[in-house]
C-alpha positions in Angstrom: 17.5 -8.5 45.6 16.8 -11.8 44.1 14.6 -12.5 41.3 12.0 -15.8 41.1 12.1 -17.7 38.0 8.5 -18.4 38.5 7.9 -14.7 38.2 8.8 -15.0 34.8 8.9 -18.3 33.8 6.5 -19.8 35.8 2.5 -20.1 35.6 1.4 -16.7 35.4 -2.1 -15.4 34.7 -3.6 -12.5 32.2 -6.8 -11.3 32.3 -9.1 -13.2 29.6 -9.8 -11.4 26.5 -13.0 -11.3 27.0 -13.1 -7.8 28.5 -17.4 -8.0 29.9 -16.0 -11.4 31.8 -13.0 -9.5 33.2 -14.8 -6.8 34.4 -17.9 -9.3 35.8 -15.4 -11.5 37.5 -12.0 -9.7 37.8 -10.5 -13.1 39.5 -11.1 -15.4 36.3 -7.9 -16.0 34.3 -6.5 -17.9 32.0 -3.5 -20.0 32.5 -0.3 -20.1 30.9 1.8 -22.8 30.5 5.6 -22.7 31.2 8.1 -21.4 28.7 10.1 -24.2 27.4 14.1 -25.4 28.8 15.7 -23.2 26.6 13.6 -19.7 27.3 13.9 -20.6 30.9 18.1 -20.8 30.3 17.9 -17.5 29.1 15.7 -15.9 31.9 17.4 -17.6 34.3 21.1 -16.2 33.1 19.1 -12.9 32.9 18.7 -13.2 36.3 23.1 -13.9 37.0 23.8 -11.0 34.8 21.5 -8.7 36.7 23.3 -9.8 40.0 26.8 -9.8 38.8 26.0 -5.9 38.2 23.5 -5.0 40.2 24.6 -7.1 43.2 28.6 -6.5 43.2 29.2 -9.9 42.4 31.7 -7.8 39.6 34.0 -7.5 42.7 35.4 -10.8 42.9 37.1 -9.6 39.9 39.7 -7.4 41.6 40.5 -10.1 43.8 41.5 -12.5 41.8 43.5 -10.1 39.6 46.2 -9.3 42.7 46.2 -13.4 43.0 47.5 -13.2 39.4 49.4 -10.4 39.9 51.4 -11.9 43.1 51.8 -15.2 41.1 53.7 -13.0 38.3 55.6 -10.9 40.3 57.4 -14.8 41.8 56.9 -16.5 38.7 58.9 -13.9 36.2 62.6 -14.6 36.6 61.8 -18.3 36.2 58.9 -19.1 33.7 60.3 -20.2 30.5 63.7 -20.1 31.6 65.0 -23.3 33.0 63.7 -26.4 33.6 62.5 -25.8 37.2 61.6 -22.8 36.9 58.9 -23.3 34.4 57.7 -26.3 36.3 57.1 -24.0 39.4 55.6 -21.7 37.7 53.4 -24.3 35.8 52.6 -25.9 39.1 51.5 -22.0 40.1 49.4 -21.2 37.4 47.6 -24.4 38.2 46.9 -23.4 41.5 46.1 -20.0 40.3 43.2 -21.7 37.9 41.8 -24.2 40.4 41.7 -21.5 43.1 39.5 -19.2 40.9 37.6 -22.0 39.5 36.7 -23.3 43.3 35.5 -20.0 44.7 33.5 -19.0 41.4 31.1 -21.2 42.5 31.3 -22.8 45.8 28.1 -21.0 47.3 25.9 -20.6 44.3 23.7 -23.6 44.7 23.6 -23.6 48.5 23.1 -20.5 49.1 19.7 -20.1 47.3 18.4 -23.5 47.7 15.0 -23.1 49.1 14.8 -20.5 46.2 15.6 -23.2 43.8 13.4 -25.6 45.8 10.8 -23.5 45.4 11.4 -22.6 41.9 11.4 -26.4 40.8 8.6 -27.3 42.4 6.7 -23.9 40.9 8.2 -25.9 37.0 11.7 -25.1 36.6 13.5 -27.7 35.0 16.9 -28.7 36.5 18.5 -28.7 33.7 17.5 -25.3 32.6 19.1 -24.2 35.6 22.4 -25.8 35.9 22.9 -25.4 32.0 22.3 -21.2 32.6 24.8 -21.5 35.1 27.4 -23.3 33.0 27.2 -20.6 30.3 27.2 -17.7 33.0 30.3 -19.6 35.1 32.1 -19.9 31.4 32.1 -16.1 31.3 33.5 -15.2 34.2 36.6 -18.6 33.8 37.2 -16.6 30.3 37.2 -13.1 32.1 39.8 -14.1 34.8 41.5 -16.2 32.1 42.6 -13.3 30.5 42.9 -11.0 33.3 45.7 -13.9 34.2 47.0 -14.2 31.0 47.2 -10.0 30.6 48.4 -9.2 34.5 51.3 -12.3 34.0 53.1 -10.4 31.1 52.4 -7.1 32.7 54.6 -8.3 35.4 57.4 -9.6 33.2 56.4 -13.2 32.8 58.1 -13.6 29.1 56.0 -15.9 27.2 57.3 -17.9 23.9 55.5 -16.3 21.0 55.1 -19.5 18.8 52.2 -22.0 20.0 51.8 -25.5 18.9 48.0 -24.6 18.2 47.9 -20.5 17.4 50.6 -18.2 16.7 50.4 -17.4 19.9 51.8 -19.5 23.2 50.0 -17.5 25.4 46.8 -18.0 23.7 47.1 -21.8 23.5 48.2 -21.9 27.4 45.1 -19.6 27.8 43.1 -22.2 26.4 44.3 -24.9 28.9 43.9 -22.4 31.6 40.7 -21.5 30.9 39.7 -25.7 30.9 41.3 -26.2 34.4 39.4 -23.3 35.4 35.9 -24.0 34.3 37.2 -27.7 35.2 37.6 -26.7 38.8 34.3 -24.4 39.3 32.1 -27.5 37.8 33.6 -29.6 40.3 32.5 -26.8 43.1 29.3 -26.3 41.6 28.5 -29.8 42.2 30.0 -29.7 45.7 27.7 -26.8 45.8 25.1 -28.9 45.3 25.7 -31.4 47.9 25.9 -29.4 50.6 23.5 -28.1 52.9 24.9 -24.4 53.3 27.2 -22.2 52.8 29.0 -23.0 56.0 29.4 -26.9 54.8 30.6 -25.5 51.7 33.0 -24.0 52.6 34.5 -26.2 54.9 34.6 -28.8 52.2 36.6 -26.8 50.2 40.1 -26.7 52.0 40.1 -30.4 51.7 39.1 -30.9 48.2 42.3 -27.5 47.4 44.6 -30.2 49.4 43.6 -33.3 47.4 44.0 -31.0 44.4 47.1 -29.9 44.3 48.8 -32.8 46.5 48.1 -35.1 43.9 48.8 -33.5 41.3 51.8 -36.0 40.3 54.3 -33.1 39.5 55.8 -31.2 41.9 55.6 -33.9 45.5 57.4 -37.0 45.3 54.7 -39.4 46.1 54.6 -43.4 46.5 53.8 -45.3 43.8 50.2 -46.4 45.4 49.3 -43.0 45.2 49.5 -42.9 41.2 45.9 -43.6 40.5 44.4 -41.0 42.6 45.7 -38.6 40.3 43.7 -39.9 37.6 41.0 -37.9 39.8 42.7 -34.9 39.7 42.1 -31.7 37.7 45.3 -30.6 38.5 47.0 -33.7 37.2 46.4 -33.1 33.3 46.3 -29.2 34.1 49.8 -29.0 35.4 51.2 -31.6 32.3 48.7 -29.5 29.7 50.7 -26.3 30.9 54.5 -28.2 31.6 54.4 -29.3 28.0 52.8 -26.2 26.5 56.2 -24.7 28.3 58.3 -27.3 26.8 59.7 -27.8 30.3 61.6 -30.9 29.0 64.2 -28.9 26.3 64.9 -25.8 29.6 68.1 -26.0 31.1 68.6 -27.5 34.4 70.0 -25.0 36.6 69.8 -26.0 40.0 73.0 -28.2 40.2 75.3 -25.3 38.5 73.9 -23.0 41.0 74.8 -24.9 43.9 78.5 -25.6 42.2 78.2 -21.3 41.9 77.6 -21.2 46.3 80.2 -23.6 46.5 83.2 -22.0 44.8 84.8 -21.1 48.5 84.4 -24.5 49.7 87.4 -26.1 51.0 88.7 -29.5 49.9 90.9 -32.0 51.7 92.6 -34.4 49.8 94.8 -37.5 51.4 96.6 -39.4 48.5 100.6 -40.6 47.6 101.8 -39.7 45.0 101.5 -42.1 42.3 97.4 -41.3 42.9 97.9 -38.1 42.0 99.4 -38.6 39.0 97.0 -41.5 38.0 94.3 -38.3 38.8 96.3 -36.3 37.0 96.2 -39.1 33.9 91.9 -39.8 33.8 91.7 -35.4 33.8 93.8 -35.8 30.8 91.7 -38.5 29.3 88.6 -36.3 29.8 89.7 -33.6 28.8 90.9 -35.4 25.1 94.3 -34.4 25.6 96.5 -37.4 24.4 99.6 -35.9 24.7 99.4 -34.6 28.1 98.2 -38.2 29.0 101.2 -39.7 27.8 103.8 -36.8 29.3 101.6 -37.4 32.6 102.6 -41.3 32.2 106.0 -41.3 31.5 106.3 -39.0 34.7 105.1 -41.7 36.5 107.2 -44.5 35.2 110.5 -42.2 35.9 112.5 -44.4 37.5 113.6 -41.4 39.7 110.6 -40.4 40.9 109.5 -44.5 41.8 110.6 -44.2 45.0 108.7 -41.3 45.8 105.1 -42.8 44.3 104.1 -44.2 47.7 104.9 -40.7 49.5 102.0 -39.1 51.4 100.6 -35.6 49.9 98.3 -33.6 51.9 96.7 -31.2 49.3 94.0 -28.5 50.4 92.2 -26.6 47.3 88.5 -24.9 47.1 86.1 -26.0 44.7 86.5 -22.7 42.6 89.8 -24.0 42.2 89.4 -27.3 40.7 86.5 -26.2 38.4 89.1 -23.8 36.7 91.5 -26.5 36.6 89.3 -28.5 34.4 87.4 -26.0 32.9 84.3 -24.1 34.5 82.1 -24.2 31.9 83.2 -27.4 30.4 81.6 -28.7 33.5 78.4 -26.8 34.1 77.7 -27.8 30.4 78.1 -31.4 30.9 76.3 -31.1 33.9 73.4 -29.5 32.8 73.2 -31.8 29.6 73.0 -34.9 31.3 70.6 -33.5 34.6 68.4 -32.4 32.0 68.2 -35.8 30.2 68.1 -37.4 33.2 64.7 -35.1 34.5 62.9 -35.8 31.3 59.3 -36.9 32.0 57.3 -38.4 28.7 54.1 -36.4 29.9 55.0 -33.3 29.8 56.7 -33.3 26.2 55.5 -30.7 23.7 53.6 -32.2 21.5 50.0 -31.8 20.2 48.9 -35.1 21.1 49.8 -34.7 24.6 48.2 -31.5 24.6 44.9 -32.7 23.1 45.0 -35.4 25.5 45.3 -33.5 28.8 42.0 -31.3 26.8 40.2 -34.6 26.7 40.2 -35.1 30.5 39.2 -31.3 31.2 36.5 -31.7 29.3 35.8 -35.3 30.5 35.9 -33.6 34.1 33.7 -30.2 33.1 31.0 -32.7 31.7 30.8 -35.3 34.6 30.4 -32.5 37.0 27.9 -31.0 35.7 26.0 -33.5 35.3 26.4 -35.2 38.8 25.1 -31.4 39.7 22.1 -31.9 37.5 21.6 -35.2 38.4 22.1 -33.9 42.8 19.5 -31.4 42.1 16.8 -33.5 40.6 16.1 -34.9 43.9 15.9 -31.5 46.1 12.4 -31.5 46.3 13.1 -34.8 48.9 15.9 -32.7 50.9 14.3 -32.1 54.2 17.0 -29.5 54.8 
């Protein structure tokens, strides 16, 4: 059951005061002019509680809470752990955010607009309108915010507990989710706007999901002509708001050791003489810091009863295993692991409150430019001849 604004915030008529006029001519009244932007915000998000409860729109709740729920259940052994790991899961909880934030609000404005044409042209401001929305589409980002948030550590997502701006981490990475979601749902509600119906609406939508997360800049390589179209994005600055709350540049990189893990049974084939071996034998030394066996290693080679010998073919056949214990196993994931993660480290998503606040900027930047270009789409609906 919908509700007209005009009803209540329109002109309405009372019966004059004057009761021998009433009753003499029952038809005269008295008109009242409209109630002013700000009573018509509140009347009008009257009108969004009432249907959230009244009309089930509560359900949409449940819904997104499995999304969440799913996203945790992949997301747990990885978040926070190593370096790609946490950049996964950033890149998830971004989708998570955008994909709530799109379908809050995708058919709210197209699926009521000869209502709302209707309404305007009966004296409801615009801006009342769009502004009611924006408080009543804040609610709902902070209820599946923290519906996120509460079903991610539920199943076994271990956030950090110190954040850069609250005590908290997952408070402070509930704050950029919570922009990235009200972010995305402006965006809709404009799209919202602009389309005819519900239909058009939603077939805009896949495309604007693809453009999203595509260019994102974090987790496809793209080419470098491709770089300002993120700037567009609201997954761009989403994805490096939640990468750096993660400190995803200080994780571990793990990816390399676990390959050198599947490996270990891999054969190896080795041609060389034997004066090769022993110069390999010599640079393992030298890595490893060992001077003296360097030296012994050496004065091997320059036997003079072993110089005939030097240019001697060796056919040697190991596994991988085998020449990681030989030089030390660990010695090696370590240095691997050093140097991959220095070599992955990306300025935009280190953990620092400027970075953060910067990424805030451009939510909010995107929150306000969308709701506007809504306001400013629906100033002119009285000329759609939809």
């Amino acid at each position: 059951m919908r509700t007209s604004l005009s009803e209540n915030t329109g002109r309405c008529s009372i019966p004059d005061q004057n009761s021998e006029r009433t009753s003499q001519n029952p038809q005269k009244e008295i008109s009242v002019r409209y109630r002013g932007r700000g009573g018509q915000v509140w009347i009008y998000l009257g009108k969004l509680l009432r249907m959230f409860v009244y009309q089930n729109d509560w359900k949409v709740l449940p819904m997104f809470a499995l999304i969440a729920g799913l996203v945790g259940l992949v997301i747990r052994r990885r978040m926070f752990l190593n370096m790609e790991g946490t950049l996964m899961g950033s890149f998830a909880l971004v989708c998570v955010c955008i994909w709530n934030g799109c379908f809050n609000s995708i058919q709210v404005i197209c699926r009521e607009r000869d209502v709302i044409k209707r309404q305007h042209r009966s004296g409801m401001h615009i801006s009342s309108y769009v502004v009611s929305h924006m408080i009543y589409q804040a609610m709902i980002c902070l209820l599946q915010t923290v519906i996120t948030i509460y079903l991610t550590i539920q199943m076994g997502v271990q956030y950090p507990s110190k954040g850069l701006f609250t005590p908290w981490l997952a408070v402070d990475l509930g704050i950029t989710m919570m922009l990235i979601t009200y972010a995305s749902d402006m965006m809709s509600l404009w799209i919202s706007a602009i389309a005819g119906t519900a239909t058009t609406a939603m077939t805009i939508m896949p495309f604007v999901l693809i453009f999203q997360l595509v260019f994102s800049g974090g987790m496809l390589m793209l080419p470098d002509w491709t770089e300002p179209l993120t700037y567009f994005t609201i997954s761009s600055p989403g994805l490096k708001a939640i990468a750096a709350h993660a400190d995803v540049n200080h994780r571990p990189f793990v990816t390399i050791n676990d390959m050198l893990d599947q490996m270990k049974d891999n054969k190896i084939e080795l041609d060389m003489t034997v004066g090769e071996a022993l110069d390999t034998l010599v640079k393992i030394a030298d890595a490893d810091l060992s001077e003296d066996l360097s030296e012994a290693f050496d004065r091997v080679k320059k036997e003079p009863a072993l110089q005939e010998y030097l240019g001697e073919k060796l056919n040697l056949e190991t596994t991988v295993g085998t020449v990681l214990n030989a030089v030390g196993e660990q010695d090696v994931k370590d240095f691997i692991e050093e140097n991959a993660a220095k070599a992955s480290f990306v300025a935009d998503y280190e953990g620092t409150k400027e970075n953060i606040r910067g990424y805030w900027r451009r939510l909010y930047l995107f929150i306000f430019v969308f709701a506007l270009l809504a306001m400013i789409t629906l100033e002119f609906i009285d000329k759609d001849k939809r």
